[in-house]
N, C-alpha and C positions, 0 to 999 in steps of 0.2 A: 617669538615663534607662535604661530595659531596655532591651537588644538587641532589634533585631526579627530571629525569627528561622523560618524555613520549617519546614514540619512536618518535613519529609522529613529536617531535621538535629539536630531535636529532643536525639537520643540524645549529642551533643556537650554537652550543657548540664544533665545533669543534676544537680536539686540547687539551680541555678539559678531567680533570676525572670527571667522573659521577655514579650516583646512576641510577638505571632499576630494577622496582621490575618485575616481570611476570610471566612466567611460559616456561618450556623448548615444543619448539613445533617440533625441529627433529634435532640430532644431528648423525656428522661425524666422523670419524676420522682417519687422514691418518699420520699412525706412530707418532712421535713424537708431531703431531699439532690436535687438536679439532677443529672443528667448529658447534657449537652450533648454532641453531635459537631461538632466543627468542620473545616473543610476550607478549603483554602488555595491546592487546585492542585496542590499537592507531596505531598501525602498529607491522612488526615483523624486526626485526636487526639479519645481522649474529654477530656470536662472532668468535673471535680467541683466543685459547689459547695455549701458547707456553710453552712445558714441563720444559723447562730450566730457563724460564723467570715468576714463581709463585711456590709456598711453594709444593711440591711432594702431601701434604694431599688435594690441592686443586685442583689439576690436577683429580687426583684418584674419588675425590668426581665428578669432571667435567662427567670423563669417562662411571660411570656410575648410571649417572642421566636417568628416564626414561620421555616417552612424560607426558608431562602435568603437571612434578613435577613443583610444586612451589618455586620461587627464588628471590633472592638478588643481583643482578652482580653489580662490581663495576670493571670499566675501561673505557678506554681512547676513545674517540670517534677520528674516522679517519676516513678522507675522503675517498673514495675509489670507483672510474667509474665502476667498474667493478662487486661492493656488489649492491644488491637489495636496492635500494631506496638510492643510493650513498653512505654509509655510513658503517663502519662495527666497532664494539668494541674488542679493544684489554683488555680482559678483565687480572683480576687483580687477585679478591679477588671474593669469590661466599659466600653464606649462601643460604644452603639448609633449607627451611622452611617446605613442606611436599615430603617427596620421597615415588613417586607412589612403588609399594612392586612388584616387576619382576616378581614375580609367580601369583599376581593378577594386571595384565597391562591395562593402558588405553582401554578401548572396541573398538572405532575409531582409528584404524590404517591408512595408508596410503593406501593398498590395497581396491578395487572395496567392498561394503556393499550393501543388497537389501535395495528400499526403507522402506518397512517396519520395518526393524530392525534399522536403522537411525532415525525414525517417533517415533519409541519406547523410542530411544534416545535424543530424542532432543534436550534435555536441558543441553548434551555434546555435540551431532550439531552443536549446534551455534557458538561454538567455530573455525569451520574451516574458511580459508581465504572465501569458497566462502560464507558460509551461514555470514557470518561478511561484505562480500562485502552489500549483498541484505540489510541487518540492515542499512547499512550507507545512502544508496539510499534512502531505505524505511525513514528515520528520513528526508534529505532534499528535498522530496515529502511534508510531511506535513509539514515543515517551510515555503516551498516556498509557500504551499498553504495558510499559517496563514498572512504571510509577503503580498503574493496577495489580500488579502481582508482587512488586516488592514489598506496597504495601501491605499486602497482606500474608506476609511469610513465608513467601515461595523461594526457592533456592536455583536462581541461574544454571543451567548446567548444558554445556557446550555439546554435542553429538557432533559425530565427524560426517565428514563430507564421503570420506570414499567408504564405502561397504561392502560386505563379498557376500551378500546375496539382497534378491526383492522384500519388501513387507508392502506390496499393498499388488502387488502384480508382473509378473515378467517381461510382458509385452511393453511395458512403457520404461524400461533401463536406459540409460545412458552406459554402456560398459567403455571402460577404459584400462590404455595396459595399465599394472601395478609392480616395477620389476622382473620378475619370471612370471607375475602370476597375471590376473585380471581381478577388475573391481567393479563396481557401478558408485555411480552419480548416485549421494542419496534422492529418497523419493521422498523421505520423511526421516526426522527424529528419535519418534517415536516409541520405538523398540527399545533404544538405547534411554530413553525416560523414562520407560516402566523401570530398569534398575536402577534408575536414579532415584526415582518415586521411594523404591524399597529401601533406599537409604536415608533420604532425608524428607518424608514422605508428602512434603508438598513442594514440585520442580515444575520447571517451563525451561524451554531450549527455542533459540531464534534466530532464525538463520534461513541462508539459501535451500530453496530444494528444487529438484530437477526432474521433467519427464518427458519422455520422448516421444511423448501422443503426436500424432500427425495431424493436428486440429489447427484449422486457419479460423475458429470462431472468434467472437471480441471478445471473449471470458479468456482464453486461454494464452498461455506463456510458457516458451521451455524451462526458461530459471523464472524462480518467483520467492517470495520471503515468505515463510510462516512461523507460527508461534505455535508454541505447545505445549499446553500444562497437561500434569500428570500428578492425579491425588491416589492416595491409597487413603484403603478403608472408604472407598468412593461408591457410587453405584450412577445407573444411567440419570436419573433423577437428580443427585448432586452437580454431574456434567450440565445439563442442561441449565440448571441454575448457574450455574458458573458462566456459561458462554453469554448469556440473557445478560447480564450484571457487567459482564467486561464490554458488549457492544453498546449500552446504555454511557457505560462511563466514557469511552474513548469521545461517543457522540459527547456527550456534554461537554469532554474536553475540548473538543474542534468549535462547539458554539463560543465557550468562552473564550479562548485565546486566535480565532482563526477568523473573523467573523467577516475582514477587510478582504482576506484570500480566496473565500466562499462569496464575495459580491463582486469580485473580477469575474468572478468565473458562470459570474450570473447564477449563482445557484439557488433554490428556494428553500430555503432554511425552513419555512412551516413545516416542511415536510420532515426534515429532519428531526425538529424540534417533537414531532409524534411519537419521536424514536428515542427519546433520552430519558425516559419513566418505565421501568418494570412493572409487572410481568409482561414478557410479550406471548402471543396467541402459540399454542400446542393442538398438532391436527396428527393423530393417526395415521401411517401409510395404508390403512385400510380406507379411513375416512377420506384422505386425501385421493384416492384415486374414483371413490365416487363421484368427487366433485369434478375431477378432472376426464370426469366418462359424461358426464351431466353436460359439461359444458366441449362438447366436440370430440375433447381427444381421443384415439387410439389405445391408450394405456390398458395394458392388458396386467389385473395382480398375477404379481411376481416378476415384471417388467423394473428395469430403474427408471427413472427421472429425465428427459432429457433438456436441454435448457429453454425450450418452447415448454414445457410441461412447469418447469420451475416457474416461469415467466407466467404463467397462466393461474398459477396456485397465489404466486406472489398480489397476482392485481385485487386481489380478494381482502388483501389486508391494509394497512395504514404501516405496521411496527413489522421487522422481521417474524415469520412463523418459522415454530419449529418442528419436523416431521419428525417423529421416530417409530420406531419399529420397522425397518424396511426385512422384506423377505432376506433371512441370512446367507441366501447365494447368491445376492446382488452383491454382499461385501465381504469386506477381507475377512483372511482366515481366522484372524485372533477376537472377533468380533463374539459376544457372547449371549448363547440364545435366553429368549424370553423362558423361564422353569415353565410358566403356565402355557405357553405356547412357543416348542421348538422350534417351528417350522420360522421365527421371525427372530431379528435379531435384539439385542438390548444396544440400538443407534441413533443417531440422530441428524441431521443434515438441518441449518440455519439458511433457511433464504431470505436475502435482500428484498426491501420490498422493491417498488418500478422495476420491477424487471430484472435486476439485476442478478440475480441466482444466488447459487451456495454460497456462503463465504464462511461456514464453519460445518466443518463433518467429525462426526467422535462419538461417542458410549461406550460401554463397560467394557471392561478387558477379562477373555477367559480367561479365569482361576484355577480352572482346572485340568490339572495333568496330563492324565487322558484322555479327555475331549482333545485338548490341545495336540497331543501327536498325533487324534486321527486326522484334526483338520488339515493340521500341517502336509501327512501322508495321499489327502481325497487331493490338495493343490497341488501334488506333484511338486511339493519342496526340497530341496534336500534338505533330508533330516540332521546331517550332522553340521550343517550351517546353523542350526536352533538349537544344538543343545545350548550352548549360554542362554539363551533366551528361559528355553526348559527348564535350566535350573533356575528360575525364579517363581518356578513352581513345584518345584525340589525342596527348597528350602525358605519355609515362613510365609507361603503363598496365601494372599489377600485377594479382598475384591478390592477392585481400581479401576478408574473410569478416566477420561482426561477427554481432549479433540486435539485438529489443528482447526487455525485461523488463516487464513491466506492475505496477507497484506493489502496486494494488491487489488484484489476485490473490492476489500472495504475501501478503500483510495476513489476506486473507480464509482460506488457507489457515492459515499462520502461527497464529492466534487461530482457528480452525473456528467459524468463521462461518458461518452457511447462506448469505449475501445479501451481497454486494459493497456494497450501500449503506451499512454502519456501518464501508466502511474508511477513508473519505474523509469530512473534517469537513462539506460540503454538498454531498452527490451532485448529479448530473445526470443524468438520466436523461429516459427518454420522455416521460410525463408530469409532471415535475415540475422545474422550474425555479427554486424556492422553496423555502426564504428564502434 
């Protein structure tokens, strides 16, 4: 019996015959010789097969295998400078497991497809090198991100999916029934980390979050993953070191382990590589909107951000900027004001550099009581949806600082992507809900 063995380890065996199960992902043929590519998921291997040198039915079955049939090969792995990823198979023996039917062929061919009709497809998509490259990226983005907070003492801690009230806004709910009652899609963690913080006072929670913006821009997605730590005994200064430090690390991690996934995908790693050393740059929402009146815009203080505005802040830098202080009624309630200047908050917003916008928003969390139920009272919250919340500042109440991270952002920047829908295996978005 041959080993079966994944493309990706190929170069352990050479010299070797070997087992490859996979699927045919584009095949040649120049007279007498085939050369198949095969793909497995772990990478793709040419094949050779030589007419003279395997049984005539095996040749014949080689010639006309169509894209995506599924297979068996068994042959000799050889070295070879010149084959993709060093390596190419002198194959032997084949088993056709399903052969796609010629007059009903793979839909994804090799030729140019609209996005749309791809978006329709997705779930054949993902099969191509580049949408496989973003998957790989996309997987060592959230390792490094689990690997960066485990290592450093932080304590996982799950927050539920259904909730029965907003923390960041009303208007962008998901509600759904909940038995008799109703619930919303969370929008965030968050809330539910601050008492995790108070228990084991350094957490992160990571998961789906949901919202119902009516935004067809390329930043945006209905469901999307984020990440969110929560320190106590924190302040807005701690947060900000914290987010600087985990985008630096995940970057270094995608340089080191990804570097093959990032060159499919043509991407320019110098740029990136600007981005794997701390500190990165810190601008004022005051400062920030001179610059952003200096150069064209509109932006009136006390205005938010919009993603032309982020775009415009970002071309200025090299490494993600961090803005903080933004006016306290551009943000949520539990956001806690500057002591020296109320009128602003203790927050911060991470922009991508090239354009790519936020991918981390967070600062200190109010500590205090009273502030807290007015705010909660001026947002027209119900208030007896927060007592839990309240009592965390009832009893043993700290300063605490945390954000979230939005996955996919960093994906989409990470890989420069135009479009936030190729970072996640099946978007959701406005229109589309499907497959």
């Amino acid at each position: 019996m041959n080993p079966i063995v994944e493309i990706r380890n190929v170069s352990l065996h050479a010299g070797q015959e070997v087992l490859i199960q996979g699927w045919l992902y584009n095949l040649r043929e120049s007279g007498k010789l085939l050369f198949p590519l095969f793909r497995d998921g772990t990478g793709i291997i040419q094949g050779v097969i030589v007419k003279s040198a395997v049984p005539p039915d095996v040749f014949e079955t080689a010639r006309h295998l169509t894209q995506e049939s599924s297979v068996r090969v068994t042959g000799k792995v050889r070295e070879d400078k010149r084959a993709a990823g060093g390596f190419e198979l002198e194959v032997a023996n084949l088993e056709v497991l399903q052969q796609i039917p010629a007059e009903n062929p793979y839909p994804i061919t090799p030729k140019e497809h609209g996005v749309e009709f791809l978006m329709d497809l997705r779930h054949l998509w993902l099969r191509s090198t580049r949408q496989h490259a973003i998957l790989g990226v996309r997987h060592e983005i959230i390792k490094a991100v689990r690997d960066f907070f485990d290592e450093r003492g932080f304590t996982l801690v799950d927050t539920p999916i259904f909730t029965p009230s907003a923390c960041e806004g009303t208007t962008t709910l998901f509600e759904v029934n909940y038995f008799e009652d109703k619930a919303y899609l969370t929008q965030s963690g968050q809330l539910y980390n601050e008492a995790a913080a108070m228990a084991v006072g350094k957490t992160y929670c990571f998961g789906p979050t949901f919202r119902a913006e009516k935004s067809k821009t390329r930043r945006h997605l209905t469901e999307f993953w984020m990440v969110e730590p929560e320190v106590a005994f924190a302040h807005l200064d701690d947060a900000m070191t914290l987010g600087e430090e985990l985008v630096a690390f995940v970057i270094r991690r995608v340089l080191e382990k990804r570097r093959a996934e990032l060159k499919t995908l043509e991407r320019d790693v110098t740029k990136l590589e600007k981005c794997a050393t701390t500190p990165y740059p810190r601008l004022s929402y005051d400062d920030a909107v001179k610059i952003l009146k200096e150069k064209g815009s509109e932006i009136q203080w006390g205005g938010d951000f919009g993603g032309g505005d982020e775009t415009i802040l970002s071309e200025g830098f090299e490494k993600p900027v961090l803005v903080h202080r933004y006016p306290s009624l551009v943000k949520a309630f539990y956001m806690a004001p500057d002591p020296q200047r109320p009128e602003v908050a203790l927050c911060v917003d991470m922009l991508a550099p090239e354009g790519y916008g936020e991918i981390i928003g967070g600062g200190e969390r109010l500590a205090d009581y009273d502030l807290l139920v007015k705010r909660i009272e001026e947002a027209n919250l119900p208030r007896q949806a927060f007592e839990w919340y309240l009592d965390l500042r009832r009893y043993g109440s700290v300063p605490h600082a945390g954000f979230g991270m939005g996955i996919e952002r960093v994906v989409a920047w990470v890989c420069g992507l135009e479009h936030v829908r190729e970072t996640i295996p099946f978007p959701r978005m406005l229109y589309r809900l499907t497959p």
